[in-house]
N, C-alpha and C positions, 0 to 999 in steps of 0.2 A: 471484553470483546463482544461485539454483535454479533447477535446469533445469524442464521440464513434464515429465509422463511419460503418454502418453493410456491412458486405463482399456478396456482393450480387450473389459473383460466386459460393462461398456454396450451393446455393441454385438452380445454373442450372447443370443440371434439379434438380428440388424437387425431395424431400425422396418419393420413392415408397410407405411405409407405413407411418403411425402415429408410429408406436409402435417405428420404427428405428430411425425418428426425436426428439420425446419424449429427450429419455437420454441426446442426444446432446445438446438442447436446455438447459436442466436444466444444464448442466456441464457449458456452456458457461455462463447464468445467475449466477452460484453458483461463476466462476472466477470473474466476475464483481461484485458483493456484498461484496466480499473480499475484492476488491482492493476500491472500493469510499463508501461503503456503511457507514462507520461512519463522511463523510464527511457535512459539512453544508448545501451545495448544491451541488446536484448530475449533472454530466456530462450533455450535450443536446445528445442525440442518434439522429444520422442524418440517414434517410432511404430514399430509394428509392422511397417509399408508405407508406401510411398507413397501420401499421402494420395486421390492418383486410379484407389487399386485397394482402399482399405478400403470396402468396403459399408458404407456408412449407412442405407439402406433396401431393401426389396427387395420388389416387390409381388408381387398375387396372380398377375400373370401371367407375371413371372419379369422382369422388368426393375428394373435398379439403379441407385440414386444413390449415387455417393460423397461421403466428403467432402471432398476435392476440390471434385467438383463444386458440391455445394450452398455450401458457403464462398466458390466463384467466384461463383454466382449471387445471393449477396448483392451483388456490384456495381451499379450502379444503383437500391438502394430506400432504404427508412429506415436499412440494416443496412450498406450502405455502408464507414463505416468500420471495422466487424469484419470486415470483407472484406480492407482493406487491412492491416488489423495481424497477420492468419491470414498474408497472403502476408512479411511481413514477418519473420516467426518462421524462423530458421536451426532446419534439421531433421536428425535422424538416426537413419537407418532401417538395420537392427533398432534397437531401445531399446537396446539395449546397447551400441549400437557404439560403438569410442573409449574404452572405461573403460579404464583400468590394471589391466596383470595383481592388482597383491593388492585390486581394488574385484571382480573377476571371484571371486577365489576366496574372499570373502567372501561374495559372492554365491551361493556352492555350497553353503556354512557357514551360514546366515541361513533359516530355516523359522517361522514363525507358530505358536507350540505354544497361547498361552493368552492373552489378553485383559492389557492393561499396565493397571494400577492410573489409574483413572478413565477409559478408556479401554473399559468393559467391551460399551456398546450398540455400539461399531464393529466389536467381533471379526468378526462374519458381514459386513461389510464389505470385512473387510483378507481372510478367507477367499478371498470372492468375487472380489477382484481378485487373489489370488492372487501370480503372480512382478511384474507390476507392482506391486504393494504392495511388496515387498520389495526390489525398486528404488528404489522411492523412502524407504525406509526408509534402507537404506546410502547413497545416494549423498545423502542429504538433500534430495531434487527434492520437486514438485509433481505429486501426482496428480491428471489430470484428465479428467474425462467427463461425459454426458449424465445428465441428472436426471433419469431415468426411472423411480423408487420412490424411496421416504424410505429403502431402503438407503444412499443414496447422500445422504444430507441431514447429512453432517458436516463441518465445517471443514478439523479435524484427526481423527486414528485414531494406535493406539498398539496395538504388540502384545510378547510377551514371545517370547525365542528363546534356549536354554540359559540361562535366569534372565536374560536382557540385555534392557532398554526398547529399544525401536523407536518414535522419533512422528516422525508427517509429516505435510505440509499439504495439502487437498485441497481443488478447486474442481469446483461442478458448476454454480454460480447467484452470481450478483453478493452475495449477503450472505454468503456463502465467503470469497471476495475480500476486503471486508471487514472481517470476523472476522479473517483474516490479516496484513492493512495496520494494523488495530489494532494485536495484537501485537506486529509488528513494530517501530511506533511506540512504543510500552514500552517491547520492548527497547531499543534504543537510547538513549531518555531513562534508563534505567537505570544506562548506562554513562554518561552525558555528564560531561564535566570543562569546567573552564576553557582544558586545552589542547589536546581536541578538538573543542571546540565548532561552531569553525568551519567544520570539515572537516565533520562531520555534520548541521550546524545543519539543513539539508533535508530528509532522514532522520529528526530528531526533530520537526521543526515544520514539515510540509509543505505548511502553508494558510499562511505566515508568508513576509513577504519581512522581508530583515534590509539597513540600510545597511551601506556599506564603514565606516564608525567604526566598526561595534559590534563587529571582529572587533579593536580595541585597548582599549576598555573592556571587554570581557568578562574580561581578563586582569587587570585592575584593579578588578574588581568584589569585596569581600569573602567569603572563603570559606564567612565561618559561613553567609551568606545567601545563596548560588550555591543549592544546594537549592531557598529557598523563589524565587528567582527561575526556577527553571526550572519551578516549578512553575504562577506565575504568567505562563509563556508559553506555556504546556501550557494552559493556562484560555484566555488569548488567541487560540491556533491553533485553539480549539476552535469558536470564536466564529466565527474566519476562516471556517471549513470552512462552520459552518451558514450566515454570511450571503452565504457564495457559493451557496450551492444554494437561500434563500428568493426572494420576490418583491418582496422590502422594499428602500429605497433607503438606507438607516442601520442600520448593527448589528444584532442585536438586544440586550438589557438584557445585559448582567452584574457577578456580585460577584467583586473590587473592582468599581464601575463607572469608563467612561469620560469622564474630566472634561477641562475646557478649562481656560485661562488665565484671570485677570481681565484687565478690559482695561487698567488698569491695568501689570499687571506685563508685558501684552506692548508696553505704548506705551513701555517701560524695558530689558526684557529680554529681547527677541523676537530678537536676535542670537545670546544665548546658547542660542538654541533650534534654533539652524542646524546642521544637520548633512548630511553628505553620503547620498544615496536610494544605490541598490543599482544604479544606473545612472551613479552616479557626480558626479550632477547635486544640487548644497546645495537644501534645502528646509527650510521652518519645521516642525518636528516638534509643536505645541504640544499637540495632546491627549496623557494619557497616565493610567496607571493604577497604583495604588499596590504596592510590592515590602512596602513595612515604614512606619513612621513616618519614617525619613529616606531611602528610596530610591525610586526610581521607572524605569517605562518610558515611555518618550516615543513616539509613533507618529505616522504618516500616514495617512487614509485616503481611498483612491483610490476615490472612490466611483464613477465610471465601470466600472471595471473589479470591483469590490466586492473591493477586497484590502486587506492591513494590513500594513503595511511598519513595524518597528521602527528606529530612525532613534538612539534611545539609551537603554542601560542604565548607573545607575549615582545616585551621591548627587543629591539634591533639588536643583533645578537655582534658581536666585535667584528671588525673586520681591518684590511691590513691599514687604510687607511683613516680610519677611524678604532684605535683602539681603546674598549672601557676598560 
């Protein structure tokens, strides 16, 4: 997992007020809770300081918020739980501390000379952030800071260093976060097999709950069509994602769309629809949506909960007029 690395140039000079750092702060915590908060273990946040001796603000009469302090003062409001995920975060002060000597002398080695091929509007970015960029360049981490100008309104940045690409991922604002978990989602689906599926099915489909069968049909599922299958749950998890975040009690549409059984075939073959949920507990999987002309996925949907559990992949399952 990428570590975070905080962008220390954010913060020269600190926010005149509290009130102006405030927002910023909660945006950038709200993109980072987004992007690892469901994760096992959460990133190390590497700082310059202790978070309760970095100036965040600093008014006109000489008194200072850190952040620290304002991340602790998010306790009790709306912002609550970016309170609890900041305190949550393993940290390591300097940014540096803890690399391996040949990450350290890489790091001596590694200077920003020219702008990396599509990459060109970040250069005065990566400038800006200077040896933090370059941290996060070699160690592959997460740059992260306040959104304080559109300097600061890229995902990712990319620079060149004796003819060598440097990219890293940068958060200032929840569509950061984002942009990144996208990605990362690609990646993955990119890589995905029949015999890692299982192990990363989360990682590729993370709006998707899968039953305990699906991780013995997947193996069983034909090769040529493993592809357009996963493309077809790439379509699915997409669905997932959106009809968790609308106000609708049912899906919303899509192509393939989601079809039911006749009644028919399930007053005949509603057994062979039974498969084990992801809790381990048999369920009627009956809806499900088309792979190819003889395949399909079979689902649950939890409509309480607005979630879509995959229950079985694999050939067309009997029906009353076609029985295998």
């Amino acid at each position: 997992m990428a570590d975070y690395v905080f962008n220390s140039a954010t913060l020269n000079p600190p926010y005149p007020t509290r009130a102006e750092a405030e927002p910023h702060l909660a945006l950038l915590l709200e993109g980072l809770a987004a992007l690892d908060a469901e994760s096992d273990v959460l990133p190390t946040f590497r700082l310059p300081n202790d978070p309760w001796y970095v100036v965040l603000a600093r008014h006109a009469d000489g008194s200072e918020v850190t952040l620290g302090e304002m991340a602790h003062a998010f306790y009790g409001t709306t912002y609550h739980d970016y309170a609890a995920f900041f305190d949550q975060l393993s940290r390591a002060i300097p940014s540096d501390v803890g690399l391996e000597d040949s990450v350290v002398d890489e790091l001596l080695q590694v200077a920003p000379e020219e702008a990396a091929v599509g990459y060109e509007q970040t250069f005065p970015s990566v400038q800006a952030a200077a040896f933090d960029a370059v941290l996060c360049a070699v160690t592959n981490s997460i740059l992260v800071g306040l959104f304080r100008s559109g300097l600061w309104d890229f995902d990712s940045m990319g620079f060149l260093s004796k003819e060598i690409a440097y990219c890293f991922d940068h958060v200032a604002i929840p569509s950061h976060a984002v942009a990144i978990a996208d990605r990362r989602t690609r990646l993955v689906r990119s890589d995905l097999t029949s015999r890692n599926f299982w192990q990363r099915r989360s990682e590729a489909f993370p709006h998707l709950a899968f039953g305990l069968d699906v991780e013995s049909q997947i193996g069983k599922f034909s090769a040529t069509l493993l592809p357009l299958l996963f493309r077809r749950l790439s379509e699915l998890d997409n669905l997932a994602g959106a009809w968790r975040e609308s106000a609708t009690a049912h899906p919303p549409a899509m192509l393939p769309p989601i079809t039911r059984e006749s009644e028919a075939t399930m007053a005949r073959y509603a057994n062979a629809r039974k498969f084990r949920g992801e809790d381990g507990v048999s369920r009627t999987f009956e809806d499900h949506i088309w792979v190819d002309r003889t395949h399909r996925v079979h689902i649950f949907l939890h409509d309480k909960e607005k979630k879509i559990e995959v229950g079985y992949v694999g050939r067309h399952l009997p029906i009353s007029s076609q029985p295998t």
